[in-house]
N, C-alpha and C positions, 0 to 999 in steps of 0.2 A: 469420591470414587464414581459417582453417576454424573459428574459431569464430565465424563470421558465418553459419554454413549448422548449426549446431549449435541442438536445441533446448533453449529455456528449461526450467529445473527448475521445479515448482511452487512453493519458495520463491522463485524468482527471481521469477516471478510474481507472486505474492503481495507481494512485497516493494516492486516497479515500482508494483503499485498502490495500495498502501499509498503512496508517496510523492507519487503523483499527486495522491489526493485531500487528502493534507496540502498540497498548492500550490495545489489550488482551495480548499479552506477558506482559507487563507491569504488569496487573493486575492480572495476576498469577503467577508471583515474588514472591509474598510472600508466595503463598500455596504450589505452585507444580513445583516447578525449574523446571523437565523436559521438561511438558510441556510448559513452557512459554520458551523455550532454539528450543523447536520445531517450535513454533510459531514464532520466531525471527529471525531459519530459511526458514519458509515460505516467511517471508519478505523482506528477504534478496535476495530472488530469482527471487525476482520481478525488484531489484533497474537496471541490466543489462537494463530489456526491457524499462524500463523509462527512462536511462542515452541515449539507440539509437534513442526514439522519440525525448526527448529534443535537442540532437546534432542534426535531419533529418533536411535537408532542406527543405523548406517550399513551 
């Protein structure tokens, strides 16, 4: 129940949005290739910063 009023980590963050725009690219697949080829760039640009929090020491 307290981790509803608990703030996200910056990998949490990162990570939510990292998935997000893999579900818009996804679902603009079928309409509009470019865009969804943009969008998968977008998310790809994210995985760096998420691969240096997951390896940080803690």
């Amino acid at each position: 129940m307290f981790s509803l009023f608990r703030k996200k980590t910056e990998l949490e963050r990162l990570t939510e949005q990292y998935q997000k725009l893999l579900k818009e690219s996804f679902d603009l697949s079928t309409s509009d290739r470019r865009a969804s080829d943009l969008k998968r760039a977008e998310a790809e640009e994210l995985v760096p910063r998420i691969e240096a929090l997951k390896n940080a020491p803690k």
